[in-house]
C-alpha positions in Angstrom: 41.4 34.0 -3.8 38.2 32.9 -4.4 37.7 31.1 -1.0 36.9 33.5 0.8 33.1 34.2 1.7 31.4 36.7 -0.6 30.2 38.3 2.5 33.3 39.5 3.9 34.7 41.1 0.9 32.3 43.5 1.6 34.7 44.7 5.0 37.5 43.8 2.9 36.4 46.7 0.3 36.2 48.9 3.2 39.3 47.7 4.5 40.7 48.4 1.0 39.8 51.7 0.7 41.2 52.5 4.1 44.2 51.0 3.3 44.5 53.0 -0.2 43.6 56.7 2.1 40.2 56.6 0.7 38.8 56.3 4.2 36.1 53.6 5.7 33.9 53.2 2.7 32.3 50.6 0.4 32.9 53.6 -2.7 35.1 56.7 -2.2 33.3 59.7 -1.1 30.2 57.9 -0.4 30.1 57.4 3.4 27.8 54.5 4.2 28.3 52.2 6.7 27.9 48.5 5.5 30.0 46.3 8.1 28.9 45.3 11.8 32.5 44.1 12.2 34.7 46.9 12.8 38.1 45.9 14.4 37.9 42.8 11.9 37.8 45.5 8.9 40.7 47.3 10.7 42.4 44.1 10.9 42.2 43.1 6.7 43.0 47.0 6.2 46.5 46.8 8.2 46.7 43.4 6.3 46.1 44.7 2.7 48.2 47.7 4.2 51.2 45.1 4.9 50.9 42.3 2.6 48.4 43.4 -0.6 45.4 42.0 -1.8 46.1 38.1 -2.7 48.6 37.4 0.3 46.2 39.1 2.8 43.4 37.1 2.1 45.5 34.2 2.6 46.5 35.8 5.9 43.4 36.3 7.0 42.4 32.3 6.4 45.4 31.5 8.4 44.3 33.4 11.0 41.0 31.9 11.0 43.2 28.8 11.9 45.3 30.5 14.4 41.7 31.8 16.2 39.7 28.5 16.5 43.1 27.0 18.0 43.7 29.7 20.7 39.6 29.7 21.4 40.2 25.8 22.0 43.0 26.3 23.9 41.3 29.1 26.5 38.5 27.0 26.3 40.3 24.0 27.7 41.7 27.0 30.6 37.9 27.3 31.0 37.4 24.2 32.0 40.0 24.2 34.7 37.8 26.1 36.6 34.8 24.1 35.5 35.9 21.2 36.5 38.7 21.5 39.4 36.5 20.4 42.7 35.2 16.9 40.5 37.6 14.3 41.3 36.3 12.0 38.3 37.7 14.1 36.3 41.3 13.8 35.4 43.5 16.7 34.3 44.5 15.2 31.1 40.8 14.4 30.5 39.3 17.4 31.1 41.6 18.9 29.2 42.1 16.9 26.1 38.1 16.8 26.0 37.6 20.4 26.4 40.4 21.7 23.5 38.5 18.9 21.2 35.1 20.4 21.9 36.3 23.8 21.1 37.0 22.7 17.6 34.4 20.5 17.1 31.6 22.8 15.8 31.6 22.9 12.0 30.1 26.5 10.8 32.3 28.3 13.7 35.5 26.6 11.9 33.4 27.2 8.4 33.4 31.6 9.1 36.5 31.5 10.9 38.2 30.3 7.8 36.0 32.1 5.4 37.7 35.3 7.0 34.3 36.5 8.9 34.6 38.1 12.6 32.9 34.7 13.9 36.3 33.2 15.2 37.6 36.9 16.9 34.4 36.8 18.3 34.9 33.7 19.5 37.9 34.0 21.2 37.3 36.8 22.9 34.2 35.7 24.6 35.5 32.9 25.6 38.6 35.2 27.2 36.3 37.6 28.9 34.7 34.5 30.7 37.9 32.7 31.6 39.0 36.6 32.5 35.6 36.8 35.3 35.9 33.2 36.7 40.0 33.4 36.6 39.8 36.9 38.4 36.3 36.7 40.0 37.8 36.4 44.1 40.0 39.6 43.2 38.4 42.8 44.7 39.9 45.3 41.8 39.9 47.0 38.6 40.0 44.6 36.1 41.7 46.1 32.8 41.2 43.0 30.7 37.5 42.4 31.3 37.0 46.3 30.4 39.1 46.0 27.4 37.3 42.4 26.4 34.2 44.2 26.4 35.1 46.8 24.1 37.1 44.9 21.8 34.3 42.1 22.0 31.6 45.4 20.9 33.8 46.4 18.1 34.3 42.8 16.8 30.9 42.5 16.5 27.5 45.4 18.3 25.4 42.3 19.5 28.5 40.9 21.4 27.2 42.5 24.4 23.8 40.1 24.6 26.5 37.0 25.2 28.5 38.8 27.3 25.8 39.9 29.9 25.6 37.0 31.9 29.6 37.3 32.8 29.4 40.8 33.3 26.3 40.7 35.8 27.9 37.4 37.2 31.0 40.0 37.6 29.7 42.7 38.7 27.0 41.4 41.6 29.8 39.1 43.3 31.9 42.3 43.7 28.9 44.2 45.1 28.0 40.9 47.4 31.6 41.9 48.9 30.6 45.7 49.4 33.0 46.9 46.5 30.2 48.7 45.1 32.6 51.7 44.0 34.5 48.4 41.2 31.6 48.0 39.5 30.5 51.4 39.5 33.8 52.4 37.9 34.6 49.4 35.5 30.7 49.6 34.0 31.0 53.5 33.9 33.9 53.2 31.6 32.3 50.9 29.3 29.6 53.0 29.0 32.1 55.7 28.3 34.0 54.2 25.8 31.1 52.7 24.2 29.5 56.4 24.1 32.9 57.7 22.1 32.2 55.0 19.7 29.0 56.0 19.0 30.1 59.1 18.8 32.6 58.7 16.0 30.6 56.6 13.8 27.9 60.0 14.0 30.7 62.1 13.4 32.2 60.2 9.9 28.7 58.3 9.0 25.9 60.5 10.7 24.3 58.0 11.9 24.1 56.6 15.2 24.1 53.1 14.2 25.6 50.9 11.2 23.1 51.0 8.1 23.1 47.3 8.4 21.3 47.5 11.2 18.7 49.4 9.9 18.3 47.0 7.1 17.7 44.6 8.7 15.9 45.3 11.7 13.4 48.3 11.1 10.4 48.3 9.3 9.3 44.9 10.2 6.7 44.5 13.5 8.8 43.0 16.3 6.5 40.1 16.7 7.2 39.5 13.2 10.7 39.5 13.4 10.4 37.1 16.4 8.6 34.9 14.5 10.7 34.3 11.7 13.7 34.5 13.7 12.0 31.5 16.2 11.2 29.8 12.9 15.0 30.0 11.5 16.1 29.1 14.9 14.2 26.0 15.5 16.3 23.6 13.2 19.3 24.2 15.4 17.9 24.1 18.5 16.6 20.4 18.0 20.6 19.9 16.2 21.5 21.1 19.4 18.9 19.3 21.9 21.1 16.7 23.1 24.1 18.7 24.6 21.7 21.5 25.6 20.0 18.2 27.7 23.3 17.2 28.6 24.7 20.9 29.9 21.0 21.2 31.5 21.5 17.5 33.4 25.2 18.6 34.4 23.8 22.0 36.1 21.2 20.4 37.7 23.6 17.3 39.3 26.6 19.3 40.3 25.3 23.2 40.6 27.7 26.4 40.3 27.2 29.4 39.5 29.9 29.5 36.4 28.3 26.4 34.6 25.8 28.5 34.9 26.8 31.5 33.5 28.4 29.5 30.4 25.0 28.1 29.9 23.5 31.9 30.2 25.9 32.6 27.4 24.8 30.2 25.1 20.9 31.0 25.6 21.5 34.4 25.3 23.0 33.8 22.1 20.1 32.2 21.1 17.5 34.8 22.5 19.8 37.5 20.2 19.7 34.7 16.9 15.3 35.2 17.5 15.2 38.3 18.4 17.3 39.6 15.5 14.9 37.9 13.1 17.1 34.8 12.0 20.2 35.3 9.6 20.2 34.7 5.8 22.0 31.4 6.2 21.6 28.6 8.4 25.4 28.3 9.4 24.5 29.8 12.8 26.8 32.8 12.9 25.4 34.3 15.5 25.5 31.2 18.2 28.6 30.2 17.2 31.0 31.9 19.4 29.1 30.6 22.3 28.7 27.4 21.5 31.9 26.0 23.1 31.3 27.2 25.7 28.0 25.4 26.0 29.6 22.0 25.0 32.1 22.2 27.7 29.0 21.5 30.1 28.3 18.1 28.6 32.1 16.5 29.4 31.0 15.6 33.1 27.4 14.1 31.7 29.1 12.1 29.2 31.8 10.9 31.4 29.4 9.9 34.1 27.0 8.0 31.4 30.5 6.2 29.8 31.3 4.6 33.2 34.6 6.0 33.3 36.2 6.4 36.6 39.3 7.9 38.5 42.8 6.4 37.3 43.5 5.7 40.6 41.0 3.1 40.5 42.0 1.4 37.5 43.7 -1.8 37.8 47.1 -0.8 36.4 47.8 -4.3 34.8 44.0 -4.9 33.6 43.5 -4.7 29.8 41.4 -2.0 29.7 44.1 0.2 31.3 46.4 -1.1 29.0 44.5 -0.5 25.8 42.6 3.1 27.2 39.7 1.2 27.0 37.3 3.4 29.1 38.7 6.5 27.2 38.3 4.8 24.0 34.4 4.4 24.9 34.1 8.0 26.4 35.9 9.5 23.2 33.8 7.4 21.2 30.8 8.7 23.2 31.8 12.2 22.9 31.3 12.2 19.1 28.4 10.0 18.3 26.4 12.2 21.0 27.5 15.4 20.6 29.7 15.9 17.1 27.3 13.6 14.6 24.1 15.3 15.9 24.9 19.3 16.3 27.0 18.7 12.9 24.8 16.3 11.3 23.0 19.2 8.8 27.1 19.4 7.3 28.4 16.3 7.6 28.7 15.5 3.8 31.2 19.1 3.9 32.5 17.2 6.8 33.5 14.1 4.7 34.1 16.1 1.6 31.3 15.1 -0.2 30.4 18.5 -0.6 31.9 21.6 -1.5 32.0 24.1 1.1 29.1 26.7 1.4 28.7 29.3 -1.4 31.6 27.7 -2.9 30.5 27.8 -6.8 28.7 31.4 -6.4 32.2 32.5 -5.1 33.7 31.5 -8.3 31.0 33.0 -10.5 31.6 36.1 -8.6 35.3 36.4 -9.1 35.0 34.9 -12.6 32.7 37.8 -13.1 34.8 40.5 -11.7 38.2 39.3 -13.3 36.2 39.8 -16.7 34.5 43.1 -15.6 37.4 44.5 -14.6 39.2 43.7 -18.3 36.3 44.8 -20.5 35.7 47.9 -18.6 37.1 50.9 -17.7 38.0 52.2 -14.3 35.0 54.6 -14.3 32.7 51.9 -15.0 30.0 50.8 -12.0 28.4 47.7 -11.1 24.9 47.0 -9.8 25.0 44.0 -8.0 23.1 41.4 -5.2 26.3 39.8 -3.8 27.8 42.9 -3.1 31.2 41.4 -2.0 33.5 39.9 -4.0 31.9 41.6 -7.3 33.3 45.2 -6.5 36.1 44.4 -4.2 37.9 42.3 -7.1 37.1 44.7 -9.9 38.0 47.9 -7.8 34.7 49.3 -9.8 32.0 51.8 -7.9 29.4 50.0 -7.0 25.4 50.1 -6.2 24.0 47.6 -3.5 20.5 46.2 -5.1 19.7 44.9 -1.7 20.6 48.1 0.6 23.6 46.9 2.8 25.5 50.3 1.1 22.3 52.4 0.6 20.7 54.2 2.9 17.4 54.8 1.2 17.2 50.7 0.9 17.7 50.2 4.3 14.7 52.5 5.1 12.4 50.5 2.7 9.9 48.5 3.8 10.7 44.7 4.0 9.2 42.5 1.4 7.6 39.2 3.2 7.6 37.3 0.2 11.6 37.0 0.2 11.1 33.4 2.2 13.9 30.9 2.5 15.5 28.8 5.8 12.0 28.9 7.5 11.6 32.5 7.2 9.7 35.8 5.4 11.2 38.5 5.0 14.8 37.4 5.3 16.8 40.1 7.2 19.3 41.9 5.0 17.8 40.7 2.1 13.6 41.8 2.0 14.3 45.1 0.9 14.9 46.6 -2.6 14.3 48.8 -5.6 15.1 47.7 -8.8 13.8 51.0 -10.6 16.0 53.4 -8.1 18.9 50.6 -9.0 18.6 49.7 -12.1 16.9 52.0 -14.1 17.5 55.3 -11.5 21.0 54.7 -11.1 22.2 53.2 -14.6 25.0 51.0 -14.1 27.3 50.1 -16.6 26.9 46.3 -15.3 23.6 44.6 -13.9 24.1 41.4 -12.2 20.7 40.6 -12.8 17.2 42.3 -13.3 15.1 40.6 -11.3 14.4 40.2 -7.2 11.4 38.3 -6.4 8.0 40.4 -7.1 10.2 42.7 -9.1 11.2 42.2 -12.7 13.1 44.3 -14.7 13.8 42.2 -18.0 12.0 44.7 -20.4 14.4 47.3 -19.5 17.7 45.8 -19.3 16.9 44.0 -22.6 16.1 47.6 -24.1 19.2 49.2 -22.3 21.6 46.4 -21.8 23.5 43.9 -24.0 24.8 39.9 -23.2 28.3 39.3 -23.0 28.4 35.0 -23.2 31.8 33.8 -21.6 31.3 30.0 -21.1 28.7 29.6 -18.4 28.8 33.2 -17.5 26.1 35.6 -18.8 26.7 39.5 -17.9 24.7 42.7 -18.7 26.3 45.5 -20.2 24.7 48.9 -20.7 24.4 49.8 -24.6 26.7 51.9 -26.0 28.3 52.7 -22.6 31.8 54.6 -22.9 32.7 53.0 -19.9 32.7 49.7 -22.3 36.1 48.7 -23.9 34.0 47.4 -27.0 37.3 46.5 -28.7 37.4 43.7 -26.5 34.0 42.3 -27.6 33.0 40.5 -30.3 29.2 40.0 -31.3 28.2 36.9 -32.1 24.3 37.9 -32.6 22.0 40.6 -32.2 22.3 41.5 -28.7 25.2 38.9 -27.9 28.8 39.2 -27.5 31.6 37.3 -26.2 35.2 38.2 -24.8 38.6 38.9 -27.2 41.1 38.0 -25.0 
């Protein structure tokens, strides 16, 4: 249970509370909105709904598997289209090549199986652009490319900057044709729909947009924000400089407009990543879904630069036909070129030298909540940083120390000295207020006291006691009622330790 990302049991608490009646929120009766990832949270909810807590998680990693499949499998579609006028390109290599590059990328396998939105996402970008090449001679309505939009905003609201290039690519060939009415329509209900979203989240949140992204977006100058996002971004774009050379040397040799709209994808994805100020972990969540579709643009280069050649050239009795030796090289090719470098920051996750990302602060966290959720009562809260897996385990009201859930943290004023991955002021993590949190609000649990220029340790050690279980040191509030004391033992002055 502990697998899955801290992160996203932050839209599995909301999804938990749906599911329960309590309605979309991180703590009943408080209506904050923390997640960016809508139909995902809809998704756990009917989950937990069906299945209950511990099998839905595990439903939800499965369908991690079951997205980066079908995303390989409609990006290998993709590449139909890509592909079907070169005739040094096989269908069986094409194909083959393309479903292996769509599950080639670590981190979009990495939060697909960590239960994150990353892999929906995925998939249904890459369906909205198989839907406009697929459909893009067909002088009507298209349902599905409306629908892809809208399911694509929901997933996640910055879907739309990798979506643009399909839709304008869309959208201008119909009104080349002098069907200027079919774009007209099809973009006035998007607009539509997308207005009646934004509508409901003002009517249940009152706000016009998530609280996430005012967290992590306002308060800091926008040529600030580009720079630290350009900063954070850098490291992956030199990962990534050989396939973008190779997709670049591909449009350049054998020009069309759709390789070039899958490369407009990518960039734009990359433009967002900058824009948006970086991430708070260099896993490349936001590039990911659109990264397939830029490494489907380096098959031809590849192919060309491994000497491989039509089958119907191919000696059939020569030993190299026998033994696949020109596919052998290609394959070979493929990974050292395009898998060792754009994976090369994970490989030792790769080879299983390493644990996967976060893996030991997940356990701490559900360690932690397992214990809190024994030693206190149901009324208890928790003040915490990770504000996942901490109060969706424990079931326990909680306070977020870093503003994902609080509106007046969100409208703080970033802190630049909160620097890591290249960057200062890390988005969704540069604002706080550990005297509102800690000492304001009172909680009968403090993760910790301290957040960079702030230090609380004089008051918690006043207010709070230690509760020692192995490795694992939490802060309870003194004398708290909320505190089953009968299942503590001291063990010195300030000290206890669990009676299980």
């Amino acid at each position: 249970m502990s697998a899955v990302l801290s992160i996203d049991r932050i839209s599995m608490r909301y999804a938990q509370n749906l599911s329960e009646g309590n309605g979309l929120v991180w703590n009943p009766g408080d209506k904050v909105e923390g997640i960016t990832n809508l139909l995902m949270t809809f998704f756990m909810a009917a989950s937990q709904f069906i299945l209950g807590g511990r099998a839905s998680i595990l439903f939800l990693q499965i369908s991690g598997i079951f997205l980066i499949l079908t995303n390989a499998l409609v990006i290998m579609k993709i590449s139909r289209f890509i592909f079907h006028n070169d005739k040094s390109m096989t269908n069986e290599t094409h194909a083959t090549t393309a479903f292996a590059l769509g599950i080639l990328f670590y981190p979009l396998n990495y939060w697909a199986l960590m239960g994150m939105e990353t892999g929906l996402l995925a998939l249904l970008v890459s369906c909205l652009y198989f839907t406009v090449l697929k459909n893009v001679e067909k002088a009507e309505i298209s349902w599905p490319f409306i629908w892809l939009i809208i399911l694509s905003f929901l997933t996640r609201p910055d879907a739309p900057a990798i979506l643009i290039p399909a839709i304008i690519y869309r959208e201008y060939h119909l009104i080349k044709i002098s069907k200027r009415t079919i774009p007209a329509i099809e973009l006035t209900t998007v607009a539509t729909l997308m207005a009646m979203i934004f509508l409901a989240r003002y009517t249940y949140y009152g706000e016009i947009v998530p609280n996430t992204y005012i967290l992590k977006v306002t308060g800091m100058p926008l040529l600030d924000r580009i720079s630290n996002g350009a900063n954070f971004t850098k490291p992956f774009i030199i990962s990534f400089s050989l396939p973008i050379i190779l997709a670049t040397i591909n449009i350049i040799r054998s020009y069309s407009k759709e390789k070039l709209i899958l490369f407009a994808a990518f960039f734009c994805a990359v433009l967002y990543q900058i824009w948006v100020g970086g991430d708070a972990w260099d896993y490349w969540r936001f590039v990911s879904p659109a990264v397939p579709l830029l490494l489907l643009l380096t098959i031809r280069p590849l192919m060309r630069f491994s000497g491989k050649i039509p089958q119907s050239q191919i000696e059939p009795n020569t030993w190299y036909n026998k033994v696949g030796f020109t596919r052998t090289v290609f394959v070979s090719l493929l990974l050292f070129l395009v898998f060792i470098p754009s994976n090369f920051q994970f490989r030792k996750q790769i080879s299983f030298n390493k644990k996967p990302f976060q893996t030991k602060s997940n356990r701490i966290n559900y360690d932690t909540a397992l214990i809190l959720k024994y030693i206190c009562s149901d009324k208890a809260t928790v003040g915490v940083f990770w504000a996942g897996t901490i109060p969706y385990v424990s079931g326990l009201t909680a306070y977020d120390m870093l503003g994902k859930n609080d509106k007046y943290i969100a409208r703080l004023s970033p802190d630049p000295q909160v620097a890591w991955a290249n960057m200062k002021g890390v988005p969704g993590h540069n604002k706080y207020d550990l005297e509102y949190s800690i000492k304001g609000k009172q909680p009968t649990y403090v993760q910790d006291y301290k957040w960079w220029k702030q230090n609380m340790y004089d008051y918690v050690m006043a207010n709070y006691i230690i509760v020692q279980e192995g490795d694992l040191e939490m802060y309870l509030r003194k004398d708290s009622d909320e505190v089953r004391w009968e299942r503590l033992r001291i063990v010195s002055k300030g000290r206890y330790t669990v009676i299980w």
